[in-house]
N, CA, C and O atoms as a GROMACS GRO file, in nm:
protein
  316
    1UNK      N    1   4.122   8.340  12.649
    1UNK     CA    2   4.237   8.415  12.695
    1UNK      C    3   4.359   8.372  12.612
    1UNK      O    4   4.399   8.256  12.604
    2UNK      N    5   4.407   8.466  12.558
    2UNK     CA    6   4.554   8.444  12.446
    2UNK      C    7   4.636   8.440  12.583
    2UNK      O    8   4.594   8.481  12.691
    3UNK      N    9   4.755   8.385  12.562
    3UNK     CA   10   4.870   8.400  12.654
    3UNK      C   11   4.981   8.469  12.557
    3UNK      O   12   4.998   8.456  12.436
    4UNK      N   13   5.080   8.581  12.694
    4UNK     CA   14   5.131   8.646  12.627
    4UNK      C   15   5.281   8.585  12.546
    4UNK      O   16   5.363   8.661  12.495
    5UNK      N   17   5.295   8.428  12.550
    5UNK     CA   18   5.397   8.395  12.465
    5UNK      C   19   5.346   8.384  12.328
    5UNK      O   20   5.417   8.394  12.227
    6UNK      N   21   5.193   8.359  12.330
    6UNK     CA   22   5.122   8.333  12.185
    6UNK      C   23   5.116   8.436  12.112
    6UNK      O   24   5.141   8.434  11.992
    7UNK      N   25   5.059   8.614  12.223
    7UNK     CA   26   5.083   8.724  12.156
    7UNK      C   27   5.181   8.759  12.103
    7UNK      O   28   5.152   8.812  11.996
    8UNK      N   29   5.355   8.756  12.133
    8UNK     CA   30   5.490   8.799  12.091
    8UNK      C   31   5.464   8.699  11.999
    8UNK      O   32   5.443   8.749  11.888
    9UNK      N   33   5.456   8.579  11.999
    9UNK     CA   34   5.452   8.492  11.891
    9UNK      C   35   5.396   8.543  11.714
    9UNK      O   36   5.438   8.527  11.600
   10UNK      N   37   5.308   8.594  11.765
   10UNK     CA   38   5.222   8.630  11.672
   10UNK      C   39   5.246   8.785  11.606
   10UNK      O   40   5.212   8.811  11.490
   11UNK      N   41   5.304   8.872  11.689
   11UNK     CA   42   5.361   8.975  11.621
   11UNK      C   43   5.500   9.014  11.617
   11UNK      O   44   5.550   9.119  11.577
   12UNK      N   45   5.564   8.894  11.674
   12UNK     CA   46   5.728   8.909  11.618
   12UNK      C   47   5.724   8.759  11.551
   12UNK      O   48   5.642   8.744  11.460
   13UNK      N   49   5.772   8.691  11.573
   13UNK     CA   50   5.818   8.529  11.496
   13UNK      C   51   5.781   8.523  11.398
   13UNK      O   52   5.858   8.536  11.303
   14UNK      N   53   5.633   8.499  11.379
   14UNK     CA   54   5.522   8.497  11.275
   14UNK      C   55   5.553   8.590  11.161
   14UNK      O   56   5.583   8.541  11.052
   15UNK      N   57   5.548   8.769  11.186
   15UNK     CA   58   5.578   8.803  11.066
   15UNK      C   59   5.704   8.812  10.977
   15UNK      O   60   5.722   8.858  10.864
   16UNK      N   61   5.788   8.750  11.072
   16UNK     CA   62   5.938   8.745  11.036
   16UNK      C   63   5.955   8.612  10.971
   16UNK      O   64   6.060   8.605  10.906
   17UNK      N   65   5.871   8.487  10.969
   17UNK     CA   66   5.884   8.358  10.903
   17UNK      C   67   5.806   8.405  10.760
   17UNK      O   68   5.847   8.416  10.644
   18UNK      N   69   5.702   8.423  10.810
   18UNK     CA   70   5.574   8.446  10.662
   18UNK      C   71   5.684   8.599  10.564
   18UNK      O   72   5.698   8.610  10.442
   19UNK      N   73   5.730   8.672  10.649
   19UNK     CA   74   5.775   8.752  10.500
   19UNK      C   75   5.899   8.696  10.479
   19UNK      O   76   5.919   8.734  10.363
   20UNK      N   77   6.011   8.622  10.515
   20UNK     CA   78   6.092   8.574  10.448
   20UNK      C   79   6.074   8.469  10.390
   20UNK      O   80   6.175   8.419  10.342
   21UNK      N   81   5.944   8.395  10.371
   21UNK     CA   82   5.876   8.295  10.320
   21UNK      C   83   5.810   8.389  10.155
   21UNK      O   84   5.775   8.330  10.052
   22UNK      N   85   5.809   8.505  10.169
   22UNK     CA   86   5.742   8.598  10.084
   22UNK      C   87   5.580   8.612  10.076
   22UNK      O   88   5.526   8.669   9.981
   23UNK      N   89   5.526   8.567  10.156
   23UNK     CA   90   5.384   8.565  10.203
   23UNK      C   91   5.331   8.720  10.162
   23UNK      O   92   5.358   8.818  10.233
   24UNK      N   93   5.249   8.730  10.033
   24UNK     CA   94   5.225   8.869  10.046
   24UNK      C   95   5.176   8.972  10.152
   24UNK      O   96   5.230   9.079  10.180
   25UNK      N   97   5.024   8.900  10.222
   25UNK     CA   98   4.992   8.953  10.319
   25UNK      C   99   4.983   8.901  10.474
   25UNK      O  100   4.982   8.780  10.495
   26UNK      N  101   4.980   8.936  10.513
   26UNK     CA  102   4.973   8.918  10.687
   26UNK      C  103   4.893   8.964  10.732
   26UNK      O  104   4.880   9.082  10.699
   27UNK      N  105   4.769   8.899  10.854
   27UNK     CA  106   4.645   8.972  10.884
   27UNK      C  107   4.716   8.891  11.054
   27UNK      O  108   4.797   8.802  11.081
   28UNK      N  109   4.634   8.979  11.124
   28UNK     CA  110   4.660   8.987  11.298
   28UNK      C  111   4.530   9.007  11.350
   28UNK      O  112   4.490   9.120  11.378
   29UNK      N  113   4.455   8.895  11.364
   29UNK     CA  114   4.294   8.916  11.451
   29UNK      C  115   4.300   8.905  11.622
   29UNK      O  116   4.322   8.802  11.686
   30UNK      N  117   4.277   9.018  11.667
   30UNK     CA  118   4.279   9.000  11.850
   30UNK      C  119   4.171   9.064  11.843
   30UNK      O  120   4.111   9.122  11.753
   31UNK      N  121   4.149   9.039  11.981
   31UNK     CA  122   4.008   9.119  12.052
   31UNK      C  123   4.066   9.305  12.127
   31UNK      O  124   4.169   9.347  12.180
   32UNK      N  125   3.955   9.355  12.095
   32UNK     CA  126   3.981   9.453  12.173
   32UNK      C  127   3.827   9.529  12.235
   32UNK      O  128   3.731   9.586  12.183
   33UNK      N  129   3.869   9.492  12.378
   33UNK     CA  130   3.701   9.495  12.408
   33UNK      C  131   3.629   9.434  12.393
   33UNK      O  132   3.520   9.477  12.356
   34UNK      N  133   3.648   9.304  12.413
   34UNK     CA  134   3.561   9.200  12.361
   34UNK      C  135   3.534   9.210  12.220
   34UNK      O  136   3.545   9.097  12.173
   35UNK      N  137   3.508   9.282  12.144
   35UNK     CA  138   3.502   9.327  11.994
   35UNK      C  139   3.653   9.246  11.884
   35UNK      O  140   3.769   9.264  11.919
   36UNK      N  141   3.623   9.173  11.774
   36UNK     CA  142   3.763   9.174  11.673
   36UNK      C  143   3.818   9.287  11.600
   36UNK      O  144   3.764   9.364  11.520
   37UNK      N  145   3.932   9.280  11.642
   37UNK     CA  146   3.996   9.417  11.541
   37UNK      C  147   4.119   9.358  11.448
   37UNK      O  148   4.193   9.277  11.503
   38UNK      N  149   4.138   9.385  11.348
   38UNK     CA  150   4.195   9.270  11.250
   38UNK      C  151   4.290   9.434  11.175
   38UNK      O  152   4.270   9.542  11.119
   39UNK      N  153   4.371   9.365  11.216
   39UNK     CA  154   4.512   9.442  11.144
   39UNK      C  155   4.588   9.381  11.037
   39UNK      O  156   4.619   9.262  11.051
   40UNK      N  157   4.624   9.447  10.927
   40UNK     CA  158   4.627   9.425  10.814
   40UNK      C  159   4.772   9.458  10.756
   40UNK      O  160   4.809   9.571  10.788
   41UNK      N  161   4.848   9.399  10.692
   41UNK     CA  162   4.981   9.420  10.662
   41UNK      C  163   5.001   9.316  10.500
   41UNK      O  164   4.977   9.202  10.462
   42UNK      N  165   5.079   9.484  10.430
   42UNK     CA  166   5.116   9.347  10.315
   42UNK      C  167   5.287   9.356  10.310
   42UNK      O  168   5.335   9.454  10.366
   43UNK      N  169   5.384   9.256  10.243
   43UNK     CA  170   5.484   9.248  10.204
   43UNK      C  171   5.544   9.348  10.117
   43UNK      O  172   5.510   9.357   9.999
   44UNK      N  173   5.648   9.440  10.179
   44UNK     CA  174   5.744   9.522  10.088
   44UNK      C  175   5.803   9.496  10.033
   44UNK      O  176   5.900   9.529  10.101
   45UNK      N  177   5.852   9.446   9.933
   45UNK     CA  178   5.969   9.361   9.848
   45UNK      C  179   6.097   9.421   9.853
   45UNK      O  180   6.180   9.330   9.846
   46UNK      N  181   6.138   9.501   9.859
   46UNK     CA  182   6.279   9.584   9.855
   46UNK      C  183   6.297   9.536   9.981
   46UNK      O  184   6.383   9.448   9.985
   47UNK      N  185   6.250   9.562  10.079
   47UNK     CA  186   6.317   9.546  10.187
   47UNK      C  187   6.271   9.423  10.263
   47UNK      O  188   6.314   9.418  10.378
   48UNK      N  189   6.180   9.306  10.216
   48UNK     CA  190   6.097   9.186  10.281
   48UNK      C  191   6.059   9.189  10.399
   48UNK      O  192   6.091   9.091  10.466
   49UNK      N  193   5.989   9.285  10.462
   49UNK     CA  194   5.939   9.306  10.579
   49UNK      C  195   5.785   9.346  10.538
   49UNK      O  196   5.760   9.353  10.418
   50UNK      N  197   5.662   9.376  10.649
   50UNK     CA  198   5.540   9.402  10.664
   50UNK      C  199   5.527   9.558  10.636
   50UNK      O  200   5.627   9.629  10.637
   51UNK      N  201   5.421   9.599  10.614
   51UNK     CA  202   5.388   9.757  10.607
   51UNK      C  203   5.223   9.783  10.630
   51UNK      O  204   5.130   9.787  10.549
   52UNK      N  205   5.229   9.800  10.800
   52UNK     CA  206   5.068   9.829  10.764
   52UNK      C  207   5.003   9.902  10.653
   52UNK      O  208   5.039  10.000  10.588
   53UNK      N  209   4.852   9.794  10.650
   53UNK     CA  210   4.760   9.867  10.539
   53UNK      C  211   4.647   9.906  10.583
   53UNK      O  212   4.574   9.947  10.493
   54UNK      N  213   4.576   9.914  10.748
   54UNK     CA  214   4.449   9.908  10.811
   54UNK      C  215   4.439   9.836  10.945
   54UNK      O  216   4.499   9.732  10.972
   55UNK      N  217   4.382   9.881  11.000
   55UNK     CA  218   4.279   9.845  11.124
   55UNK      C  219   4.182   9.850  11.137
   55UNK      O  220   4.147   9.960  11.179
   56UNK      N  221   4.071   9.752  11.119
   56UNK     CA  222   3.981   9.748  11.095
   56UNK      C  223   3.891   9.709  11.180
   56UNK      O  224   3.887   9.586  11.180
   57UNK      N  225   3.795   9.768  11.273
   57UNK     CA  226   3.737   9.758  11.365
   57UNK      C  227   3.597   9.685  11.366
   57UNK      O  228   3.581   9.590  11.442
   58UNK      N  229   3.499   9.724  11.288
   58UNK     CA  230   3.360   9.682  11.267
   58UNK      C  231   3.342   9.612  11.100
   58UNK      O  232   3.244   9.539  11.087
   59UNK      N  233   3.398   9.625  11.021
   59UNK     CA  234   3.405   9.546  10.888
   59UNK      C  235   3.541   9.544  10.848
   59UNK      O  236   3.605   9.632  10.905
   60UNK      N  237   3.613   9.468  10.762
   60UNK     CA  238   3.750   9.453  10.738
   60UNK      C  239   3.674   9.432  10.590
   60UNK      O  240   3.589   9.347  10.567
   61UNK      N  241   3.744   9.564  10.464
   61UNK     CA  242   3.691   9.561  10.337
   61UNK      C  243   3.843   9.670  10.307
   61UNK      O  244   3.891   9.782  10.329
   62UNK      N  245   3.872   9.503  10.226
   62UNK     CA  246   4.014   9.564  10.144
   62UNK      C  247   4.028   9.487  10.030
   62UNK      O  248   3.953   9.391  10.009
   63UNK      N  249   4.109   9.517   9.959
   63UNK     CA  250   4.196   9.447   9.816
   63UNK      C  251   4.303   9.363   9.808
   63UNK      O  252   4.408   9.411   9.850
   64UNK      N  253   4.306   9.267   9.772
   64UNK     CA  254   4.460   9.179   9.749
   64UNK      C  255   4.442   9.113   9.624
   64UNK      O  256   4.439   8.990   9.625
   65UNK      N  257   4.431   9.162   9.538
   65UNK     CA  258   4.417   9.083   9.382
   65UNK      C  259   4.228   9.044   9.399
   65UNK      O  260   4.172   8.979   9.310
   66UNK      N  261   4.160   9.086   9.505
   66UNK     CA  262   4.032   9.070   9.483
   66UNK      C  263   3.986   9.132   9.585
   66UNK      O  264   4.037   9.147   9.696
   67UNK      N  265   3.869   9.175   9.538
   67UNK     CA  266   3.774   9.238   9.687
   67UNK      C  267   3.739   9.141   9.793
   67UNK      O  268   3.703   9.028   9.761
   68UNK      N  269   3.748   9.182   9.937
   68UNK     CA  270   3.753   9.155  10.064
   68UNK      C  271   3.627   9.224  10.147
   68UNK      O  272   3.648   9.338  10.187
   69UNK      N  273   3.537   9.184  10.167
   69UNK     CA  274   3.414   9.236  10.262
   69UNK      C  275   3.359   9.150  10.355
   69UNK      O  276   3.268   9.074  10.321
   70UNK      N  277   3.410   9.151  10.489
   70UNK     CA  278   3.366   9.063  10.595
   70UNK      C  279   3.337   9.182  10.721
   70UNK      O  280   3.404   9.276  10.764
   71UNK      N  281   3.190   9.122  10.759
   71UNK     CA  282   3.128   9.207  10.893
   71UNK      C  283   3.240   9.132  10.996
   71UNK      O  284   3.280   9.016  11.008
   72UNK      N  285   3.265   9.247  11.058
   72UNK     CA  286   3.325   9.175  11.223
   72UNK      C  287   3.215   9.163  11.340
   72UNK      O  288   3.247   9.143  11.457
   73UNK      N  289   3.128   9.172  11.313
   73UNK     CA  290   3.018   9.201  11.416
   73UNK      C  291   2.981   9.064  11.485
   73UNK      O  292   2.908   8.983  11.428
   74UNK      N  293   3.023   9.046  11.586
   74UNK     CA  294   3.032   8.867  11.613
   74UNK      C  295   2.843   8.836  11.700
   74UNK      O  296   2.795   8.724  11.720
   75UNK      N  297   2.765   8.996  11.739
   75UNK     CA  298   2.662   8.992  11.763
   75UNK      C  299   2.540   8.932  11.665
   75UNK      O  300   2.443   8.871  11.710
   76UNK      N  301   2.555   8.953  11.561
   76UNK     CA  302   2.461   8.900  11.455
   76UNK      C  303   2.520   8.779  11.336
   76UNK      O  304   2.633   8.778  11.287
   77UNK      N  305   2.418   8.691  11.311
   77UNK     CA  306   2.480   8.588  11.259
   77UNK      C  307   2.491   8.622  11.073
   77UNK      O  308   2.393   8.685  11.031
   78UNK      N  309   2.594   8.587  10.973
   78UNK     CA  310   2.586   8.587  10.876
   78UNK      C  311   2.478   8.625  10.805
   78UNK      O  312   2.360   8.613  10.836
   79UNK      N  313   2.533   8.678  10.695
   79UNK     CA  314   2.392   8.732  10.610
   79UNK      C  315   2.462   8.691  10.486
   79UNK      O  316   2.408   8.705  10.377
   0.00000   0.00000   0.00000
């Protein structure tokens, strides 16, 4: 169980330290439905704030200077 000071924590404080830190990307993993859903944000430079890039429900497969392919499927173990 997250508590909800950890949640605000995590989607206000957090992306407001990491992008004025210039952190290119920002990822946000919660459950939804018992299931991970992993939300995805990179750094705008003009204006130093987040800009979603995805929500990714059952695999999270993206780009940041390299390819990204991870199963979210927490039912089956690594392959």
């Amino acid at each position: 169980m997250v508590s909800a000071e950890s949640i605000d924590r995590d989607r206000t404080t957090k992306p407001i330290k990491y992008s004025n830190a210039g952190i290119k990307h920002f990822w946000r993993v919660e459950k939804d439905n018992g299931s991970p859903v992993v939300y995805t944000f990179e750094l705008e430079p003009a204006v130093r704030a987040y800009v979603p890039t995805g929500i990714h429900h059952k695999r999270l497969q993206t780009h940041i200077g390299f390819d990204v392919d991870i199963d979210l499927h927490l039912d089956r173990p690594p392959s």
